[in-house]
Every structure is written in C-alpha cells, then in structure tokens.
MIMARSE-221044 format. One line per 4 residues: number of its first residue (from 1); for each residue x, y negated, z of C-alpha. Coordinates in pm, whole numbers, padded with zeros to 5 digits. Example, Ala and Ser with C-alpha at 12.3 -4.5 7.8 and 13.67 -1.06 7.14 Angstrom:
<nodes>
1 = 01230:00450:00780  01367:00106:00714
</nodes>
This chain:
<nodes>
1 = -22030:-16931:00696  -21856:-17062:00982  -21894:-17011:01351  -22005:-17317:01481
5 = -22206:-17293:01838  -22573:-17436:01797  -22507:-17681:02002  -22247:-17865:01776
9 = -22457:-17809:01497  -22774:-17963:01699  -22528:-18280:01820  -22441:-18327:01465
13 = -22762:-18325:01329  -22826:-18623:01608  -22539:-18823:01523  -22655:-18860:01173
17 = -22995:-18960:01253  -22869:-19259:01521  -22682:-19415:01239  -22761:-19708:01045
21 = -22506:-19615:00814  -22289:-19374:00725  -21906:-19381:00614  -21778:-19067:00423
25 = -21423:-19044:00514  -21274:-18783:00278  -20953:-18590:00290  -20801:-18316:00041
29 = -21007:-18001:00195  -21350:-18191:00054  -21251:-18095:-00279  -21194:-17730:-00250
33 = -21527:-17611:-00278  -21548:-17762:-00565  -21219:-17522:-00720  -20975:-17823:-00612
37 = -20631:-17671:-00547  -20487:-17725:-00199  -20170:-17893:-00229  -20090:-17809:00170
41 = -19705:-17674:00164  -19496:-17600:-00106  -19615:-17258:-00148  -19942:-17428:-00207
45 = -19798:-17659:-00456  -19634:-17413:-00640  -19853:-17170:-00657  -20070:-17419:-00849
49 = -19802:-17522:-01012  -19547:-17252:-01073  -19300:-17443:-01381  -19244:-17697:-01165
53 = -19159:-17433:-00866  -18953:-17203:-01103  -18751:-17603:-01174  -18747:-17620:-00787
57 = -18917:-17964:-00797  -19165:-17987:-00496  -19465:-18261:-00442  -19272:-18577:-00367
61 = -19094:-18521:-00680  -19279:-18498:-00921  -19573:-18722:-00745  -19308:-19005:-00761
65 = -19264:-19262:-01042  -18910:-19224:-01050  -19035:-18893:-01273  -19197:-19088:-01586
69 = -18847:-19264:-01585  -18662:-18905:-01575  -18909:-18670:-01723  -19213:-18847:-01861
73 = -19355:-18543:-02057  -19292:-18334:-01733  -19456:-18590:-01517  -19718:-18674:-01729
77 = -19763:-18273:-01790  -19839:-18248:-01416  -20093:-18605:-01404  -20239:-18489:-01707
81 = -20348:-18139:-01608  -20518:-18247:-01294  -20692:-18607:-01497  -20837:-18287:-01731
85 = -20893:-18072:-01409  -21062:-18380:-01265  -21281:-18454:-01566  -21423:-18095:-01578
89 = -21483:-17973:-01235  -21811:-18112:-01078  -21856:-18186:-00717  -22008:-17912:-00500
93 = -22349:-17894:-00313  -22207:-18081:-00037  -22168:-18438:-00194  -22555:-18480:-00251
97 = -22602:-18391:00097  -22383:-18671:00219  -22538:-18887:-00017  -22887:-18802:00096
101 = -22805:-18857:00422  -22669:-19173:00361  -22964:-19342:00167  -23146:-19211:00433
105 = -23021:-19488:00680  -23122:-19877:00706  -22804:-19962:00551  -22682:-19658:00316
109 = -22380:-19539:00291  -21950:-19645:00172  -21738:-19384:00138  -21318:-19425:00238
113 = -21088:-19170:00051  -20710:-19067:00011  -20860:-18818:-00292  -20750:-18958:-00647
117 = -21020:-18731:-00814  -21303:-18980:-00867  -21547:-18663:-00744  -21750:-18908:-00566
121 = -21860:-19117:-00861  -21907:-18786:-01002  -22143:-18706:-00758  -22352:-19015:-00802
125 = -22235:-19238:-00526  -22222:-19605:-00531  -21884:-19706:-00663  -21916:-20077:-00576
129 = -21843:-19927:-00215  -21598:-19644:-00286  -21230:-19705:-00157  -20988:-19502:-00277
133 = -20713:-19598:-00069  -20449:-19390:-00262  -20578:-19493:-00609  -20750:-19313:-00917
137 = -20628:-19083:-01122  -20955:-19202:-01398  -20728:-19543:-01396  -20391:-19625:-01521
141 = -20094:-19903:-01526  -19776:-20013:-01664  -19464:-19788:-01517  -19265:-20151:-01550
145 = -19559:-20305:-01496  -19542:-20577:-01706  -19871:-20726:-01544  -20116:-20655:-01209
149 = -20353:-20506:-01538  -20517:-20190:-01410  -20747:-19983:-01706  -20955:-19684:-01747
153 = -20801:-19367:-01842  -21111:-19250:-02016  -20922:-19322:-02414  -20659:-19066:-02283
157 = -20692:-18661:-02343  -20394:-18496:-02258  -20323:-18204:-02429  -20051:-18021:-02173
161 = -19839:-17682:-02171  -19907:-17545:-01876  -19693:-17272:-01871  -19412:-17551:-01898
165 = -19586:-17830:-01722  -19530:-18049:-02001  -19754:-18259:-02185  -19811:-18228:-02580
169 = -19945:-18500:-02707  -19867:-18846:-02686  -19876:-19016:-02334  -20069:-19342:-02278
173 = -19872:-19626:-02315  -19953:-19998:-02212  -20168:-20224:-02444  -19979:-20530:-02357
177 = -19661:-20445:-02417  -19581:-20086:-02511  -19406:-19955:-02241  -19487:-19602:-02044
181 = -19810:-19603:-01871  -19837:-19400:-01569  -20158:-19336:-01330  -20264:-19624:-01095
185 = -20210:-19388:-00804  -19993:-19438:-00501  -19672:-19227:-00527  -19392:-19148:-00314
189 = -19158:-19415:-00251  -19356:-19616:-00523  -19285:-20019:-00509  -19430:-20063:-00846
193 = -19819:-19930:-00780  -20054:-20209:-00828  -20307:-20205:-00563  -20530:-20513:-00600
197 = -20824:-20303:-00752  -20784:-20104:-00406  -20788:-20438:-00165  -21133:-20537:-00437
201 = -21245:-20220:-00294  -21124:-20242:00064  -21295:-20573:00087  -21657:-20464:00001
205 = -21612:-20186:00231  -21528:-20403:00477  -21859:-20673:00418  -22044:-20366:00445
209 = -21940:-20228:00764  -21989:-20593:00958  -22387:-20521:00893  -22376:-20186:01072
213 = -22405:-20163:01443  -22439:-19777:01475  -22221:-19630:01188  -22108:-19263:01207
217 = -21771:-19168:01023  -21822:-18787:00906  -21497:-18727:00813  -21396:-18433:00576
221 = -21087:-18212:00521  -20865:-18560:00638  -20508:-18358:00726  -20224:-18464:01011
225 = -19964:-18472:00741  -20081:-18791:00575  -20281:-18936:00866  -20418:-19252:00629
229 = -20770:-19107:00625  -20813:-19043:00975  -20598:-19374:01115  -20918:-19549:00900
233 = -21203:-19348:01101  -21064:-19445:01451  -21056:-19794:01334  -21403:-19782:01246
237 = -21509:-19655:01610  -21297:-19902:01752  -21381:-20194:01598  -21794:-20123:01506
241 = -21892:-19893:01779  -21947:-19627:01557  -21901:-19243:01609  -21712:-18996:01450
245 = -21814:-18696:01308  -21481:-18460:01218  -21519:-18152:00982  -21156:-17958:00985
249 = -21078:-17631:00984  -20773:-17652:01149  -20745:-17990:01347  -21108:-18075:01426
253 = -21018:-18261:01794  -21152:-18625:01858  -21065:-18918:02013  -21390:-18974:02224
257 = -21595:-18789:02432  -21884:-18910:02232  -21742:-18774:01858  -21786:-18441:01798
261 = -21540:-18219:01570  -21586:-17891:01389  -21371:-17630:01274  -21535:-17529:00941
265 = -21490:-17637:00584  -21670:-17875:00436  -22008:-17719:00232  -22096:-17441:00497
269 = -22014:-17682:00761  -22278:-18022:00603  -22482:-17692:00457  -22550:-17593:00857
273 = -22621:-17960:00977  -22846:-17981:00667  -23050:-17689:00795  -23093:-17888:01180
277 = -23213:-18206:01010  -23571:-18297:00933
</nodes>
C-alpha cells in the first residue's frame, strides 16, 4: 500500500468526477501487477531474459528487425515468449476500475498506450478507441513487407526454448508472398513497421477527444526514458483543457499546478482513489 497523503487521494477522487471523459494513458509499470516483467535497464532485461544476456544482446537488439534478418529463430524466440506471456496473463484489478470510471462519465472513456500487450482489450475496453501507439504484439506483418497488410496473430502458437531463447516451431510467415513475418510492433531503428492500423486508431481517438471539454488524462507507469506516452498527455491538457492525473513511482511531477501526481504503483494507487469515490 503506498503512502499517499489523504489529501492527494481526496483531489484525485475529484478530478475523476469533473470529467466528462477519461483518457487512460498507459506506460510499462501498468502491466506489472498483472506479473508483466519490467524491462527498465539491462539488468531488468536480462534478468527476464537471461540467453539473450549470457549472448550479451541487450533490448535494442533484439527488439530491432534487423534480428529476424540475422537470427529469426532467436528473435522470434524472444516475440514469441512474450505473444504466449501476453495471451495467458490477465489484467489485474486495476483495469476494471479505470473502466468503471470511465463509463461512468457523459462521454466514456479512450485509452493511449506505448504497451504492445493488448491487456486492455483483455480487460474489456472498447477497442474501436484503443491506440496503441507502439503497435500490437496480437498483430503481425511482412519483415520485407511486401504490402501495408497488417493480420492477427491469433493462427500463431509459438512453441519456444526458453532456456535458449529460441523458437521451435515454425515462425509465421506472410500469406501473400511467403516471406518472414515479424510482429507489427515498432522496433528500434525500424523503417519497415507499417503503422496505418495505428493512424486508424489515432484518428478515432482523436474524433473522440474534440467532444470532451473536461477530460482528465490518468496516466500510468508512462517512464522518462521513452517519453511518447507522457509527450501525448500534455498535449491533451494543452489542446482540450483537460487535467492530468500522473501515477509513477518514481517520476510522478506535473506540468500544472492544477494536475496532481502520485508516487505509487498502479493497483494500490486506483485501489485508494477507488475507496474516496462514491
């Protein structure tokens, strides 16, 4: 349980019942109370992932597509363990609160993410106004690509090593013209990643934000490292008046005096708001 004065919690509780909508702006740290791994460092990465450590290959090497032209059953052994770590974990406590929230308001709720997890369709949220601004893991592409054709992963079921990091069976491969498929996620120092099904998704989010005049961003476990998720809440409270709401452990400060920041991690921190709401 963390810290938090009453005060916060009580300021919170009143930010979320101003709205007329709510955006979910979700970092890495909203999916470790849910058993995620925390990818922050290398001794984070590793640990999760000790083959590739033991090969001294770090994040942005393996999360790159230059590794399904190097190494595909290596890089596929690392996509495919987390698509089956993805498929089996199931959200925590915390994303039905959101979502309650949320529906609670005149004009629901959208939800902006850097996670690649799909957790949040998962959880039962709208996915016509999900945007996954990195991509989906649950979605894949040519590594060529041959075409803009993005598809569901869900005829995949890797079968990986994971002492080795390697995958088993045989990888997905495009059904137009037979080449290496590879996730439709945004890598490092990736030119090929198709992102039209992201600017589809960017552009309902976007309709839906001009109705609200009082959104709040409550904004999850969004890191310094990779700023993406939190350059996207200040936009929103520049450009529709909206507040933010911050949840981060570490770096919970906020632009405005009228945004509000705490350092706690995501379920004990929405589980404490929950308990000041009516």
């Amino acid at each position: 349980m963390p810290d938090l004065p009453p005060a916060d919690i009580h300021k919170a509780a009143d930010l979320i019942a101003q709205a007329d909508g709510l955006v979910v702006a979700a970092g890495a740290g909203m999916g470790v109370d849910s058993g995620l791994p925390d990818f922050r460092g290398p001794e984070g990465f590793w640990n999760a992932y000790p083959a590739l450590g033991r090969a001294g290959l770090g994040f942005t090497d393996i999360a790159n597509p230059a590794a399904f032209a190097r190494h595909p059953e290596l890089a596929w052994g690392f996509y495919g363990h987390r698509l089956a770590m993805y498929r089996r974990v199931r959200p925590h406590a915390g994303f039905a609160l959101l979502r309650r929230w949320g529906e609670a308001t005149l004009h629901g709720l959208a939800v902006f993410t850097s996670n690649v997890d799909g957790q949040f369709q998962a959880a039962g949220f709208n996915a016509a106004l999900i945007e996954e601004c990195h991509g989906s893991l649950h979605h894949l592409q040519c590594t060529r690509p041959c075409s803009d054709t993005v598809w569901p992963a869900d005829g995949f079921e890797p079968e990986v090593d994971e002492a080795r990091c390697e995958l088993l069976n045989a990888p997905p491969r495009c059904p137009r013209c037979g080449a290496l498929a590879r996730p439709n996620v945004l890598m490092f120092g990736d030119a090929q990643w198709l992102a039209q099904r992201q600017a589809d998704q960017r552009d309902r989010l976007v309709h839906w934000l001009a109705h609200c005049e009082r959104p709040l961003v409550i904004e999850i476990g969004a890191g310094t490292a990779v700023p993406t998720v939190r350059h996207f809440s200040h936009a929103v409270i520049r450009s529709h008046a909206g507040r933010l709401l911050r949840v981060n452990p570490l770096s919970p400060a906020v632009p405005g005096s009228l945004d509000l920041g705490l350092a706690g991690p995501a379920l004990a921190t929405l589980e404490a708001i929950d308990r000041q709401l009516p």
